[in-house]
C-alpha distance (Angstrom), angle and dihedral (degrees) to the residues before:
residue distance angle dihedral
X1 . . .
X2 3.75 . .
X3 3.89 131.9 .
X4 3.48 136.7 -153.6
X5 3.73 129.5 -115.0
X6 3.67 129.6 -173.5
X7 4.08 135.6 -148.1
X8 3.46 143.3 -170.3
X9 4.01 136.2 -151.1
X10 3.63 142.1 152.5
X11 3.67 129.6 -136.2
X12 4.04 128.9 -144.4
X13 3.56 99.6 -83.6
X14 3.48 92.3 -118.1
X15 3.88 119.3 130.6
X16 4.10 97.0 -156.8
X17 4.10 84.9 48.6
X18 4.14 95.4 47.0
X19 3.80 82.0 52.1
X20 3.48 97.0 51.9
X21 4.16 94.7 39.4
X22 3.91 92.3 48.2
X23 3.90 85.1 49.8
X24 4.01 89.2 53.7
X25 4.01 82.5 61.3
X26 3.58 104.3 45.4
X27 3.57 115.2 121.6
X28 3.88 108.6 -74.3
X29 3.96 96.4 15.5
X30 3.22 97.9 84.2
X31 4.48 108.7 94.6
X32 3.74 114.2 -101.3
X33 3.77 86.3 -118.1
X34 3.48 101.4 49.2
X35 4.29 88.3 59.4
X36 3.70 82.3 44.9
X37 3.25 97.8 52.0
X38 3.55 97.5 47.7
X39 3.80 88.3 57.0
X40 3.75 98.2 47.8
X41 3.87 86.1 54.9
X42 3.97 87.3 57.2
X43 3.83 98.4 -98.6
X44 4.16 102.4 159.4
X45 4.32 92.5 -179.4
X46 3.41 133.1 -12.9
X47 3.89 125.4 -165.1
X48 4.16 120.0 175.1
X49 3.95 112.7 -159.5
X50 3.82 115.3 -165.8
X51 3.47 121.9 -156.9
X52 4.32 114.5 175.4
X53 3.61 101.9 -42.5
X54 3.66 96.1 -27.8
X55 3.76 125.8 103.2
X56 4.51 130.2 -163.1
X57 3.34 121.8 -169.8
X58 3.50 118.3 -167.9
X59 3.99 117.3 -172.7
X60 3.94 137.9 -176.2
X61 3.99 101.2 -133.7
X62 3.84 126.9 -174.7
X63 2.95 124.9 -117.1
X64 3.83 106.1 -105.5
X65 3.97 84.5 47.8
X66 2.87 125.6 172.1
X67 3.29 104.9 53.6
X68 3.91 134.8 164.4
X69 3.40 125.5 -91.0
X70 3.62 126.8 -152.4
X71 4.22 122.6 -88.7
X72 3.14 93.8 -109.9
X73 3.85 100.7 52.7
X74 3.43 88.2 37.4
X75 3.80 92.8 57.5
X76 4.12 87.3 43.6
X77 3.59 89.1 46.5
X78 4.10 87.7 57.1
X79 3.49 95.1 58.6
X80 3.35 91.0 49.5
X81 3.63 88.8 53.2
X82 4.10 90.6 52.9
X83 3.88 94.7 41.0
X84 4.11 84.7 55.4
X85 3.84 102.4 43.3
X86 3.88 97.7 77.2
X87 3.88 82.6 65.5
X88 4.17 99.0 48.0
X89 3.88 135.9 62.0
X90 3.85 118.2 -162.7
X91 3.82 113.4 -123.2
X92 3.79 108.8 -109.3
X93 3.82 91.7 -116.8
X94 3.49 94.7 62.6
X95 3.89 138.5 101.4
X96 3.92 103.0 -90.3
X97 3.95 89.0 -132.9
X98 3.59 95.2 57.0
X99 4.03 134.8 68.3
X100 3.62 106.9 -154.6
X101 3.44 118.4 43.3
X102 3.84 122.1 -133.2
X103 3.84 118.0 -119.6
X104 3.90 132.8 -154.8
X105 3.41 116.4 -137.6
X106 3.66 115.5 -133.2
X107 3.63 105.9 179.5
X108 3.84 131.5 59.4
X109 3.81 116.1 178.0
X110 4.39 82.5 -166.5
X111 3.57 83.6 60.3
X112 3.56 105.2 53.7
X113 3.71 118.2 96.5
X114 3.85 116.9 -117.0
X115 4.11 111.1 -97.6
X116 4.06 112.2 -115.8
């Protein structure tokens, strides 16, 4: 069974470098090893929404995630990481070591009861 997980970030509010980030994602641009890498660490889905400067990601994780991914794709994955952090800016409420920032969901409309 899988859950999902949420995350914030903000990019440079820079319309020539959203362009060229949201190109880096576009299906197919994204390095082989990267997707892999994402899997091996228990990623089920992932989607990114952008709105302004402001990015979501919402993911399906398994539920021994996060798991370890190999050296290699680990070491891929962290120039990925460098090539794509000239684009973001951490929110200010966020751990320092980490990019995207994890968010708690507050709202469920499955959990609301039904109105008389």
């Amino acid at each position: 069974m899988s859950r999902r997980v949420c995350y914030a970030l903000d990019l440079v509010d820079d319309a020539e470098l959203i362009a060229e980030y949201e190109a880096a994602h576009a299906a197919g641009a994204v390095w082989p090893q990267v997707i892999a890498g994402i899997r091996q660490a228990g990623y089920e889905s992932m989607e990114i929404w952008r709105t302004g400067d402001r990015l979501f990601m919402v993911a399906e994780v398994a539920d021994d995630w996060p798991r370890d991914v190999t050296p290699e794709i680990s070491a891929i994955d962290a120039r990925w990481q460098d090539r794509m952090d000239r684009f973001q800016k951490r929110l200010p409420h966020g751990e320092p070591d980490e990019k995207w920032t994890a968010m708690t969901r507050i709202f469920s409309l499955d959990e609301q009861q039904d109105a008389p």
